[in-house]
Structures are given as structure tokens and as C-alpha cells.
FINUTI-742227 format. One record per residue (C-alpha): residue in three letters; x, y negated, z. Coordinates in pm, whole numbers, plus 50000, padded with zeros to 5 digits. Example, Ala and Ser with C-alpha at 12.3 -4.5 7.8 and 13.67 -1.06 7.14 Angstrom:
REM FINUTI-742227
aa, x, y, z
ALA, 51230, 50450, 50780
SER, 51367, 50106, 50714
***
This chain:
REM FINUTI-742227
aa, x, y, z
UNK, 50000, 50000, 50000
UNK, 50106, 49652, 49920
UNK, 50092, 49420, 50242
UNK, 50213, 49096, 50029
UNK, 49970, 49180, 49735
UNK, 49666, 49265, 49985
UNK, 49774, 48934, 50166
UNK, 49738, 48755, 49903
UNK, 49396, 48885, 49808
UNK, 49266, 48741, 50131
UNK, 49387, 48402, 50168
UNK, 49316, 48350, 49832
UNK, 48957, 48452, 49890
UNK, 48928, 48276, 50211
UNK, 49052, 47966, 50139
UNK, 48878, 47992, 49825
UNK, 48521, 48005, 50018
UNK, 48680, 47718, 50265
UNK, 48713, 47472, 49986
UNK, 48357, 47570, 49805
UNK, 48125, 47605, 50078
UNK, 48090, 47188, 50205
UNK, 48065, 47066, 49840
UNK, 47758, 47362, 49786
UNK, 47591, 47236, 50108
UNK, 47593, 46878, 49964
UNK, 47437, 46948, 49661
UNK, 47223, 47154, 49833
UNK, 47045, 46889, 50028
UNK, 47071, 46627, 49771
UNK, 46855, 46887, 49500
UNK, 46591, 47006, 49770
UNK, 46739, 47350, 49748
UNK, 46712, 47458, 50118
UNK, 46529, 47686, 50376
UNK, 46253, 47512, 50536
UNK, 46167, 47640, 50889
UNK, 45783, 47806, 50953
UNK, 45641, 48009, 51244
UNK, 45836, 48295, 51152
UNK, 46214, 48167, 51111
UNK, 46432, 48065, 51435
UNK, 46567, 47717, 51273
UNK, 46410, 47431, 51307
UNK, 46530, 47209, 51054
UNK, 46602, 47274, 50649
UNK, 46928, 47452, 50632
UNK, 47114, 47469, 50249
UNK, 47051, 47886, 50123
UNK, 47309, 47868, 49834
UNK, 47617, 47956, 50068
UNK, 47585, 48279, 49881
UNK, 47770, 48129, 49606
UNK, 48082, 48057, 49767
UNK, 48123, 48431, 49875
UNK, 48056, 48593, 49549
UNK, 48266, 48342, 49378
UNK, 48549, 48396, 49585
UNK, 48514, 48714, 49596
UNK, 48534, 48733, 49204
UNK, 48859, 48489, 49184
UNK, 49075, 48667, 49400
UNK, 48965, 49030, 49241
UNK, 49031, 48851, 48864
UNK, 49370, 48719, 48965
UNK, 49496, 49058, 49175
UNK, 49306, 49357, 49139
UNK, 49352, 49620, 48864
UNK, 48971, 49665, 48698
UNK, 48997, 50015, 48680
UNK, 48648, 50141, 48589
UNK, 48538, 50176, 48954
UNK, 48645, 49841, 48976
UNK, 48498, 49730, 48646
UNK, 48162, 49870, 48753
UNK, 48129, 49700, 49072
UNK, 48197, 49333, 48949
UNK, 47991, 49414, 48662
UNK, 47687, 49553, 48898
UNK, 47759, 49241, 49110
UNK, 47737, 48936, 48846
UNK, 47378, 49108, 48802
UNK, 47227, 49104, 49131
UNK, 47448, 48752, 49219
UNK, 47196, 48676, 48926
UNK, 46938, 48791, 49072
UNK, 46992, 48648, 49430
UNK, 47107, 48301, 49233
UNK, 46706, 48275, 49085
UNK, 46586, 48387, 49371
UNK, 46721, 48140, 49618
UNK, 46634, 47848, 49345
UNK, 46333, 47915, 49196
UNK, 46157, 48220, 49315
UNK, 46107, 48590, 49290
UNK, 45820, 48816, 49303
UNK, 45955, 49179, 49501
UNK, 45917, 49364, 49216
UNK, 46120, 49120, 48973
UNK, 46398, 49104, 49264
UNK, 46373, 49506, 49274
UNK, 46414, 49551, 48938
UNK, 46740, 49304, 48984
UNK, 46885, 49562, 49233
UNK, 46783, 49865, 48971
UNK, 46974, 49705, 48677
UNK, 47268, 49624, 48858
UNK, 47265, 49920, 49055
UNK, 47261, 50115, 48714
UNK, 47507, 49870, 48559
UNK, 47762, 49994, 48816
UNK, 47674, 50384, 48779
UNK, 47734, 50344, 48379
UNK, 48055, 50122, 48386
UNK, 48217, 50240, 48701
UNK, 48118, 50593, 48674
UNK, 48035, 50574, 49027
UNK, 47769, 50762, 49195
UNK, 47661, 51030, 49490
UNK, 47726, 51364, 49408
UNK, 47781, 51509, 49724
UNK, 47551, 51451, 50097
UNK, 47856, 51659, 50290
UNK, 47766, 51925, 50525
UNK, 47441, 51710, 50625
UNK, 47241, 51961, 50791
UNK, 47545, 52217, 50917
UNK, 47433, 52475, 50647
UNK, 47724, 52363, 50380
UNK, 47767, 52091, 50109
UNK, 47497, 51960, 49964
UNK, 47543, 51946, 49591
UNK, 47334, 51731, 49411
UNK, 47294, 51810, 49013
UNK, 47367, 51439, 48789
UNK, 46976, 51419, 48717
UNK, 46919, 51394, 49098
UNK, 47272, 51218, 49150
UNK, 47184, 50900, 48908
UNK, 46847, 50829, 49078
UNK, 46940, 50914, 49456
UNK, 47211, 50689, 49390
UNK, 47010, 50403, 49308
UNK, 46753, 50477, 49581
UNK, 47054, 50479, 49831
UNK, 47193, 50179, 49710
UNK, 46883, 49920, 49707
UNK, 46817, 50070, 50041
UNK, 47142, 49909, 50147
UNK, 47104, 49617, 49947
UNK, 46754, 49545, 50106
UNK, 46883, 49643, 50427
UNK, 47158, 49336, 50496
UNK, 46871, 49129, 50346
UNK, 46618, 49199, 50595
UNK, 46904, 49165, 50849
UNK, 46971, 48768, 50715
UNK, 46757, 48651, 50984
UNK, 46988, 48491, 51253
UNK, 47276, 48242, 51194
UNK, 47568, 48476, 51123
UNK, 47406, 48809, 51159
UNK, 47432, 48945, 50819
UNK, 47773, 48796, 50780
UNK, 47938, 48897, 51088
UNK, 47780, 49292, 51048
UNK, 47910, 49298, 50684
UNK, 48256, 49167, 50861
UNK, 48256, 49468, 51113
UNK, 48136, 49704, 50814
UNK, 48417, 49584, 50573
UNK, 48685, 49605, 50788
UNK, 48561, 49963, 50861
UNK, 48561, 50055, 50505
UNK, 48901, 49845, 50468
UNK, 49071, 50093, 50744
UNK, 48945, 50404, 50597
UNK, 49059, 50293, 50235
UNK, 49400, 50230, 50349
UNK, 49361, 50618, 50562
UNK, 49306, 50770, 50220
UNK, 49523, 50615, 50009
UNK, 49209, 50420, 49785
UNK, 49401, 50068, 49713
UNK, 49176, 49949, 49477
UNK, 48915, 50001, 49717
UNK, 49133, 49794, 50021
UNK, 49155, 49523, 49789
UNK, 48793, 49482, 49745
UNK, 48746, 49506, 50056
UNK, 48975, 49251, 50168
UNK, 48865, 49003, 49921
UNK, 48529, 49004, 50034
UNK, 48627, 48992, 50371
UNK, 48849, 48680, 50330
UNK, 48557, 48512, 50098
UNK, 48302, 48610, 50392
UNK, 48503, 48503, 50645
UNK, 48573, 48189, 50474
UNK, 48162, 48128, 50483
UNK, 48095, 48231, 50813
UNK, 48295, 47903, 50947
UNK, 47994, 47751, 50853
UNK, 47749, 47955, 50919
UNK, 47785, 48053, 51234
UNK, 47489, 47917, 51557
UNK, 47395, 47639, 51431
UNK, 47435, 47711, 51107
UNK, 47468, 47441, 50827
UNK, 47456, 47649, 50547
UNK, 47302, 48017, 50513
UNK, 47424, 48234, 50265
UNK, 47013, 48331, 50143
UNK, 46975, 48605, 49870
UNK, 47261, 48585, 49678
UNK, 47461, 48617, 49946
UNK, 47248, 48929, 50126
UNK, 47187, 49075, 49850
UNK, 47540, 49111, 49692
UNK, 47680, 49177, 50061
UNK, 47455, 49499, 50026
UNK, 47519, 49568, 49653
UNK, 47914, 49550, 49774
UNK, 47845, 49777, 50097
UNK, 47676, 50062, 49918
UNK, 47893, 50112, 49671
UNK, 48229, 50074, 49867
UNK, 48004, 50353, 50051
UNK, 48044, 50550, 49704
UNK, 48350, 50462, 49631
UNK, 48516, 50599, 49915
UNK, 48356, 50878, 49933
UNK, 48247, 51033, 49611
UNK, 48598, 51036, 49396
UNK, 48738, 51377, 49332
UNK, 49054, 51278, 49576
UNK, 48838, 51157, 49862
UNK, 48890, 51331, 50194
UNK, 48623, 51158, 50343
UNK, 48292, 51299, 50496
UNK, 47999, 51103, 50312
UNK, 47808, 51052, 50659
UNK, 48057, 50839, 50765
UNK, 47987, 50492, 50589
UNK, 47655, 50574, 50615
UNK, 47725, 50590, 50986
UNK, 47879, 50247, 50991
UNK, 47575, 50113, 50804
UNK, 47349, 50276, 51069
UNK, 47211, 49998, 51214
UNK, 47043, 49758, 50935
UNK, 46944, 50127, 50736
UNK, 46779, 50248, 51057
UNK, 46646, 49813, 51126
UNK, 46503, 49878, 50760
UNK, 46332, 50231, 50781
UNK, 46173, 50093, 51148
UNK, 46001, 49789, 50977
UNK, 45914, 49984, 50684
UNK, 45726, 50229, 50846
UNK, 45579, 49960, 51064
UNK, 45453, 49719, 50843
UNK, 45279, 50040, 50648
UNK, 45104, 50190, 50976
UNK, 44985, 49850, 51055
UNK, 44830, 49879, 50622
UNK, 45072, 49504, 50495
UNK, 45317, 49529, 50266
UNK, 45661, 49663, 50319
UNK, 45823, 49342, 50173
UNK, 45579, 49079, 50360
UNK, 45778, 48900, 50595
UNK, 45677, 48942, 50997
UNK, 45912, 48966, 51310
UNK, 45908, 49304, 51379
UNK, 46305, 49322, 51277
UNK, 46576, 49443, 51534
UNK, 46669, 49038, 51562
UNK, 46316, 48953, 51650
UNK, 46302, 49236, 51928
UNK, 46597, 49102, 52098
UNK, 46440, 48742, 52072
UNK, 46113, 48851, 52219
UNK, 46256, 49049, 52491
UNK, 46438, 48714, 52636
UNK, 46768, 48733, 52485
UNK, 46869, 48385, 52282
UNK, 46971, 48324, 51970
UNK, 47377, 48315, 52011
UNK, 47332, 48657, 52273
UNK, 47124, 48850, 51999
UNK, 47415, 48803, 51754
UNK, 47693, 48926, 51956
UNK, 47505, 49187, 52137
UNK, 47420, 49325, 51771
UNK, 47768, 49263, 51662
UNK, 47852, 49464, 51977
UNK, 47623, 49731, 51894
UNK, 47811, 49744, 51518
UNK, 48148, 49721, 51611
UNK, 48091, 50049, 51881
UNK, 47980, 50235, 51574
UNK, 48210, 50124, 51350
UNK, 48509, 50256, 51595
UNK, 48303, 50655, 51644
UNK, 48253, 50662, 51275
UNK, 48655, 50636, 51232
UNK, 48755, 50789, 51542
UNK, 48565, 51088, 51491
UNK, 48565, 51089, 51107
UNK, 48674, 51411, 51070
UNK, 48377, 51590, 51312
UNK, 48130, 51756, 51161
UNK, 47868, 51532, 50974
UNK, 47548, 51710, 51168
UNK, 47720, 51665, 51489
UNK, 47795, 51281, 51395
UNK, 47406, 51251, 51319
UNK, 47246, 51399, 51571
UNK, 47493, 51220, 51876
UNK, 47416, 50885, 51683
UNK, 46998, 50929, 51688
UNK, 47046, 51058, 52042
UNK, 47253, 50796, 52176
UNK, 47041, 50498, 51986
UNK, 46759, 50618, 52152
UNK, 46876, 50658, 52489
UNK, 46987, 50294, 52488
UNK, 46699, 50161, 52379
UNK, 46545, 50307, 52636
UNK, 46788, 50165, 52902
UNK, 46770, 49819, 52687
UNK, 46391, 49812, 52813
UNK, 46428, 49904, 53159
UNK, 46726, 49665, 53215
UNK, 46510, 49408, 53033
UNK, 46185, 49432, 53275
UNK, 46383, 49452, 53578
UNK, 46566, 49189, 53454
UNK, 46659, 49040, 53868
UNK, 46846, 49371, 53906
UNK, 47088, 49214, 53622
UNK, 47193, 48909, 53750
UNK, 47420, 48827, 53452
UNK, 47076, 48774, 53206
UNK, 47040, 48468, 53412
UNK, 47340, 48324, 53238
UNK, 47159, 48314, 52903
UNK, 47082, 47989, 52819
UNK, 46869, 47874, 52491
UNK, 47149, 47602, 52420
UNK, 47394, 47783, 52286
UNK, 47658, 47995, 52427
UNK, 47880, 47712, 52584
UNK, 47614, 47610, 52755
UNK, 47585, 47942, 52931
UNK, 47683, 47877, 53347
UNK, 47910, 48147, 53289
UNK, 48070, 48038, 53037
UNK, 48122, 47670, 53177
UNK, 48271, 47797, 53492
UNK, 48521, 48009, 53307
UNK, 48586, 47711, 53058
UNK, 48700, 47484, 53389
UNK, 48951, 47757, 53489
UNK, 49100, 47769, 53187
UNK, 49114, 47406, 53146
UNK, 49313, 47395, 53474
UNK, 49516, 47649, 53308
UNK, 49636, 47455, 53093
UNK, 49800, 47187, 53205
UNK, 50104, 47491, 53237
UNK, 50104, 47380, 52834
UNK, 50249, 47027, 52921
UNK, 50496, 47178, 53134
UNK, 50647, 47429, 52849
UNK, 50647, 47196, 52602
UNK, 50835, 46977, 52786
UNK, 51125, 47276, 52873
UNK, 51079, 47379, 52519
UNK, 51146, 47070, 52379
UNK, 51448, 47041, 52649
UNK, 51627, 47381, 52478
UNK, 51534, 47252, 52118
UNK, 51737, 46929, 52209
UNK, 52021, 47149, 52383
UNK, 52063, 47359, 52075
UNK, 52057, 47081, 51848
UNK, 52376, 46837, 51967
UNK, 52526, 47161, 52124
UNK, 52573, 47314, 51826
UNK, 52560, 47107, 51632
UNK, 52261, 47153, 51416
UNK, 52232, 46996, 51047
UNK, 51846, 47049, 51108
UNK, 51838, 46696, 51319
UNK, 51929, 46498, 51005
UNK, 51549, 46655, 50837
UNK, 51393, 46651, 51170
UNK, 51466, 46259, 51175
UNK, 51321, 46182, 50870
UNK, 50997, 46338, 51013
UNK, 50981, 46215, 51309
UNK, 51009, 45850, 51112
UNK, 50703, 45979, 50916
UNK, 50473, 46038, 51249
UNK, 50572, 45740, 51443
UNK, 50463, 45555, 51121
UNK, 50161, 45732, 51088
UNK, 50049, 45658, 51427
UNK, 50116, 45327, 51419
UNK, 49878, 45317, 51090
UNK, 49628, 45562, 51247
UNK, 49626, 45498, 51626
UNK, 49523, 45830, 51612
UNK, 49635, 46160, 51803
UNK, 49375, 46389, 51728
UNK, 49488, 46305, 51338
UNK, 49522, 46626, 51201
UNK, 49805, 46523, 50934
UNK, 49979, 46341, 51198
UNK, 49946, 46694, 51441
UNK, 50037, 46881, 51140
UNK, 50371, 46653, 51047
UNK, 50466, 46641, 51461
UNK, 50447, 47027, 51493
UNK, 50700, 47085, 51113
UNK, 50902, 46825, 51292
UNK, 50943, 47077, 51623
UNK, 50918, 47386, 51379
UNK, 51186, 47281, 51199
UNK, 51418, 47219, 51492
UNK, 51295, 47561, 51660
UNK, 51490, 47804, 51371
UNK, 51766, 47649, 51566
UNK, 51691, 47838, 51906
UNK, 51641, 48151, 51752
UNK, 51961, 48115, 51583
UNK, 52156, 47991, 51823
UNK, 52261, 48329, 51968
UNK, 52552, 48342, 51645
UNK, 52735, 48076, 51761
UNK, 52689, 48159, 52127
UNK, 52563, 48506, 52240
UNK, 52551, 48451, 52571
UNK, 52371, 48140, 52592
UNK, 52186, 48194, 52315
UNK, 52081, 48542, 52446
UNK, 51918, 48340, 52757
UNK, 51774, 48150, 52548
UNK, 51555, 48305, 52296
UNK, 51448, 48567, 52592
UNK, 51327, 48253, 52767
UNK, 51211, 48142, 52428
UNK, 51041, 48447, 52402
UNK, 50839, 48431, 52735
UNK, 50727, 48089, 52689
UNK, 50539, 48194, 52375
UNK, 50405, 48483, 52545
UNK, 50240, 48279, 52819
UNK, 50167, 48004, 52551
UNK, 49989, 48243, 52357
UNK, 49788, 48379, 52612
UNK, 49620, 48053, 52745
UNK, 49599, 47871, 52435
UNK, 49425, 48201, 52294
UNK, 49175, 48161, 52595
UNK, 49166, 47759, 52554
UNK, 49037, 47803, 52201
UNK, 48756, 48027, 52296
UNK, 48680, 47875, 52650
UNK, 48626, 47498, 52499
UNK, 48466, 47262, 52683
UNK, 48241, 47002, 52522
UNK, 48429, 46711, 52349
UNK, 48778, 46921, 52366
UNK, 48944, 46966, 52021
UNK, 48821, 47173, 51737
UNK, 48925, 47384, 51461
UNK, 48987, 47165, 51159
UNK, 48973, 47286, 50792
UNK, 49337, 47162, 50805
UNK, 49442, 47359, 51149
UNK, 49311, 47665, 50949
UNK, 49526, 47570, 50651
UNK, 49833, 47539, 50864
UNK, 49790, 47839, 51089
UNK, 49671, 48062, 50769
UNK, 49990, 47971, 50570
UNK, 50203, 48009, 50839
UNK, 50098, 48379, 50954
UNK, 50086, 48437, 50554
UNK, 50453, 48356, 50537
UNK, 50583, 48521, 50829
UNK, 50456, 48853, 50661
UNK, 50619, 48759, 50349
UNK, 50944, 48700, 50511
UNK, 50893, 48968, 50741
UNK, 50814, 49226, 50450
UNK, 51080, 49109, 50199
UNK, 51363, 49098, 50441
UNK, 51458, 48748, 50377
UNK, 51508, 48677, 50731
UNK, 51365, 48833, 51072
UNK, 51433, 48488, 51258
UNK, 51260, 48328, 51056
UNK, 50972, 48534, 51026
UNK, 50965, 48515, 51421
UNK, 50944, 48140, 51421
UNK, 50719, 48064, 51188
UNK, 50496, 48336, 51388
UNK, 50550, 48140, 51684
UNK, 50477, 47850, 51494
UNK, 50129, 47952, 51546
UNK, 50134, 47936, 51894
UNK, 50300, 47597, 51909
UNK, 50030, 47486, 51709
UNK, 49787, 47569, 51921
UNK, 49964, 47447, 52262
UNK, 50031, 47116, 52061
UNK, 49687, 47090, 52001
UNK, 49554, 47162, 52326
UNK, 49829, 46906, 52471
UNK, 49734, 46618, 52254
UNK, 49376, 46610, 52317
UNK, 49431, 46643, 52659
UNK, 49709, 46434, 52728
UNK, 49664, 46128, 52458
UNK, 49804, 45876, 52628
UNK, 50100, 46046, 52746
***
């Protein structure tokens, strides 16, 4: 496998879907096209629905520019410029079900043709043997699987980040097994759409400015069910067919449950109600931002049997998942009515999850926590200087220059929380720290001491600015599209390095570079005027 190539493939995608998604969400509300809220949807303002764009665009760049279209390959881009198609008209002007299913059909069918792709095999599904099915049952089962998945992730679009962050859990599922059995084309199209979705789900997380509507849902599905395919039904695949469909689980079984409901209570399968899994949660007193992560919890567990135990017998996997899903339901209700015998429901607040009184306590901790940031910066910065005029470092004479630039640009700006001027500070320090890393060749003893004490204050840097950027507190810093930029590039490089062998030091410090990011960041916005 190819760790630059597959690299690559993801920050392409992501920062692809980065750049694409604000200018979509401006047309978007200039031309009207947007999700108005009713008595059935949780939002309660109009929201863009084009974000789907972004992803399947992405998606398609960084697969044009890097991965081989070798028919599988062919068949799934082909299959997915139909139903992005599809999902496109949708979101704009409007579908009837049956127009939208006969979307899904076409490309579904597109994708058998061209990509030769298609189920010929259910596994040892009921513990009697394989289950061999004969290319006139193959073609249609296929399609029937595959628009189940499709509609599946659709229904499942109903909570800001829902569909996007399941997909995330399911594709990186999908991207581990690939890489287990050798499939590269399939780890590349899995980490392209990870990196385009990941890109989209900045923005769409609670509250959400921009959902990703049908053409998003419905190509995340498209994309799902045949990776499922692809990774299981090739002649060289060593992989049990019940396991995708085991990672899947969730919005398959979310979709069978309001199937059958909708048709005992004699409506429609396809009209829209709130008898989804989402709704449940919502109903039963969980909020919005606790529904999402207690479903992304519920995903994730899954995910982690389906490759743990990938290699069990498919009935076994089955019959442990049905009995296990059911048993927690059942505990899910009883915890749920007796909810003062679970005193941490009480945190749940209908603000959002930083709002939670958990949450705020634990954010104070951690903000006291890091004031120890000021202090190792400040002995950082004291070996960065010692290094530089002891041995004499050339790096100064650059380092100058930049410092010039930043005192300029704060005397323009007046500014710390610029992110240019953060972004010019921390190359200034970067470029200085090679310098400690390096400094061992001309002295090994000193410079011994001091990369191990290099070495620990990045470790404890790491650890509370990692907690600092989830524990925020209102009106701390956030997470620019340029911080992203920065810290994306500079992780991206210290592979490359690291991989081509150009140099382990400075691999290390541009990895550390992250960190130092981070700590600057959290220093400047709470020191300014120091």
C-alpha cells in the first residue's frame, strides 16, 4: 500500500470539500434552494441542502487525479454521476419516490454493467454452507441490496451530522478491511470519500449551516453498498459477506423498522413521519447533540466486532448482533423511565453540548490547566534561544526576517487572534525548533538533555491542548479554515518526510509543529496582552 499516494487522496479530497462547501451555502440562500423547517424536522430555521455537492465533487477530483479506473472503479463513478443526478434534481426541483427509485435502479445497474460488480455469494448465512446465488438472481438481489442501502443513509439524514458522521465510522471500517486484504483501489475510494466527507461535516455538524440533502444521502449510500460489494464479492476476497453488512446494521435495521411500521399503521413506506431511530431517541428525552453521539457510539461499537471478529462464523455474527440490539433496547427503556436512578441524564441540556453542566465544569479544569502552556512556552522558547547563539545556528538570520514580518503585521492588524499573523509567529518558532532536535551533532551530551526534555514538553503539551480543544469554553478560540490548513499540511509532510527518508528530525518537528500550534493558540487567546 502506498501511504504518500493514499495521503494524498485525502487531503486533496478534504481540502477540496473545505474550499467548496461556504461558496455552495451562499448561493444556496441567495437562490431559495434550502430546507425549510415543519412539524416534523428538528431545525428551526432554512438550512442550504446542496452540501451534497461538495462531497461528490470532491470525491470525484481526488479519484480522477489518483486512482487507477479499473472497471470496479469505472463502475462506481459511473453508477455515482447517476444517482448524484438524481439527488442533484431532487434537492432543486423535486422528485416523486418512484422517479427517485428508478434513479437508484439505473445507477445501481450502471455500476453492475461497467464495474462488473455484483453479489454472488451470501457466505455461510444460515450455518448450512455458502449460499450461491445463480447471475439471474445475482443482478436483481444486487440491486435490491443496494437501494436498500442507498435509502437507508437517506432516511438516516435526519439530525445535523448523523448521516455524515455514520458514513465516517462505516468508511473507515471498510478503509481498514481494504488495506487487511490487500484491495488498494478499494482504500483509495474509501479514503477519498472520507476526506471529501470529512471536509463537509465541518459544517454540518449541531447547528448545522449547510446539510448535505439527497445528493449527498443518496450517493453516501450508493458508495456504501457497493464498497460492501466490492470488498467482498471479487474472486481474491477473503472476506465474509456478513461483515459490511454488519457495519451497516444500524440504518438497514432503522430502515426495515420504519418500513414495516409505516405499512402496519396502512401509509406509505416513503411518507415522511418520526418513527426513525433519531426520533426515538428525541422522544425519549435525549437532545439533539446526545442522539448523535450516542448513535455514533452505537456505530462505532459495531464497526470494531465486525473487524475484530471478522473471521467468526457469519450465523454466529448474526444472531449475537439481533440478540445484543435487543437486549439494549430493552435496558435503553428501563434506564430511560427510571431516569433519577441515572443521574448523569440530568446533564443533558437542549442547548447544545457545551452547555451541558458537565461539560462546563470539566471545561473550567481544563482551562486552569492550561495556564502550564504559558509556562512551556516560555522554557521552550528559552532552549530554542540557547541552541541558536550556542551553536551557532544560520536559522536566526530566516527566523529574523519573520519575526520582522509579524511585528509588522500586528502593528497593521492590532490583532492576536489573526490567524496569518498566528500562522507566520508559529513558522518563525518552527523554523528555529529543527535547531533543538539537531543540536545533539554538535553536542551529544547537551543536546541529548535537550531533545528528551524537548520531548516531554510536547508530550504534556499535547495532552492538554488535545483536551483544551475539545473542553472550549464559550468565546475561547476556534478552529479556523486556516488552522486546518496549517495543521493538515504539516501532519501531511511529516509522513512524506517520514516515508521517503529525507530526514527523521525533521519529520519529528514538523509533527510537533502540530502541537506548538495548538499551545500557541491556546496561549494567545488567553494571554493577549502579554
Amino acid at each position: 500500500m502506498d501511504l504518500v499516494k493514499n495521503c494524498y487522496i485525502f487531503m486533496t479530497a478534504l481540502f477540496a470539500a473545505l474550499i467548496m462547501v461556504p461558496p455552495l451555502r451562499r448561493w444556496a440562500l441567495q437562490s431559495g434552494n434550502v430546507d425549510q423547517p415543519d412539524a416534523r424536522k428538528v431545525h428551526s430555521s432554512a438550512i442550504p441542502r446542496i452540501g451534497g455537492i461538495a462531497i461528490f465533487m470532491s470525491f470525484l477530483f481526488s479519484c480522477l487525479v489518483f486512482v487507477d479506473l479499473v472497471p470496479p472503479v469505472r463502475g462506481i463513478l459511473a453508477g455515482g454521476l447517476v444517482i448524484f443526478c438524481t439527488g442533484l434534481i431532487d434537492d432543486i426541483s423535486g422528485l416523486t419516490p418512484k422517479h427517485k427509485f428508478l434513479g437508484e435502479i439505473v445507477a445501481c445497474l450502471v455500476a453492475i454493467f461497467v464495474g462488473g460488480l455484483h453479489i454472488h455469494t451470501l457466505g455461510n448465512l444460515f450455518g448450512t454452507g455458502p449460499i450461491i446465488l445463480p447471475f439471474w438472481v445475482a443482478i436483481p438481489f444486487t440491486v435490491f441490496a443496494v437501494v436498500g442501502v442507498i435509502n437507508a443513509i437517506n432516511l438516516l439524514d435526519g439530525l445535523d451530522g448523523l448521516a455524515g458522521g455514520v458514513s465516517v465510522i462505516a468508511l473507515t471500517c471498510f478503509a481498514i478491511l481494504a488495506y487487511q486484504n490487500d484491495n488498494s483501489q478499494a482504500l483509495m475510494l474509501c479514503i477519498a470519500l472520507l476526506g471529501a466527507l470529512l471536509g463537509f461535516l465541518k459544517y454540518n455538524f449541531f447547528p448545522a449551516r449547510i446539510f448535505m440533502g439527497d445528493t449527498g444521502s443518496l450517493g453516501l449510500g450508493f458508495a456504501l453498498g457497493f464498497m460492501a460489494v466490492y470488498l467482498t464479492q471479487l474472486p481474491a476476497s477473503r472476506l465474509n459477506p456478513v461483515v459490511p453488512v454488519l457495519i451497516l446494521a444500524l440504518p438497514i435495521l432503522d430502515t426495515i423498522w420504519v418500513m414495516i411500521h409505516r405499512l402496519l399503521h396502512r401509509t406509505s413506506p416513503f411518507a415522511p413521519d418520526q418513527s426513525h431511530l433519531h426520533h426515538k431517541f428525541l422522544n425519549l428525552g435525549f437532545q439533539h447533540r446526545y442522539t448523535v453521539i450516542f448513535i455514533y457510539g452505537i456505530s462505532l461499537f459495531w464497526g470494531m466486532v465486525a473487524i475484530l471478529f471478522r473471521h467468526a462464523d457469519e450465523h454466529l455474527l448474526l444472531l449475537t448482533y439481533l440478540g445484543v440490539t435487543l437486549s439494549s433496547y430493552v435496558l435503553l427503556r428501563y434506564m430511560l423511565r427510571h431516569k433519577e436512578r441515572f443521574a448523569f441524564l440530568r446533564f443533558d441540556s437542549a442547548l447544545g453540548f457545551r452547555q451541558a453542566v458537565r461539560y462546563r465544569r470539566l471545561a473550567e479544569i481544563i482551562d486552569t490547566l492550561a495556564t502550564v502552556l504559558f509556562a512551556l512556552l516560555i522554557v521552550y522558547l528559552g532552549m530554542i534561544l540557547y541552541v541558536t547563539f550556542a551553536g551557532g545556528q544560520g536559522s536566526w538570520q530566516v527566523a529574523k526576517i519573520l519575526y520582522a514580518a509579524v511585528a509588522l503585521l500586528l502593528i497593521l492588524t492590532r490583532d492576536w487572534k489573526n490567524s496569518y499573523l498566528l500562522a507566520m509567529l508559529f513558522a518563525c518558532v518552527l523554523e528555529l525548533s529543527y535547531g533543538v532536535e539537531t543540536y545533539y551533532l554538535l553536542d551529544p551530551v547537551v543536546g541529548g538533555f535537550l531533545r528528551e526534555g524537548s520531548n516531554l514538553i510536547f508530550l504534556v503539551m499535547a495532552v492538554i491542548g488535545g483536551l483544551k480543544l475539545f473542553f472550549r469554553k464559550d468565546g475561547d478560540f476556534f478552529v479556523s479554515t486556516v488552522d486546518i490548513l496549517i495543521i493538515g499540511l504539516l501532519t501531511f509532510l511529516s509522513i512524506i518526510f517520514h516515508q521517503l527518508s529525507v530526514s527523521f528530525d525533521l519529520a519529528l518537528t514538523l509533527l510537533k509543529g502540530v502541537v506548538l500550534y495548538v499551545a500557541l493558540k491556546v496561549v494567545l487567546g488567553r494571554y493577549r496582552r502579554r
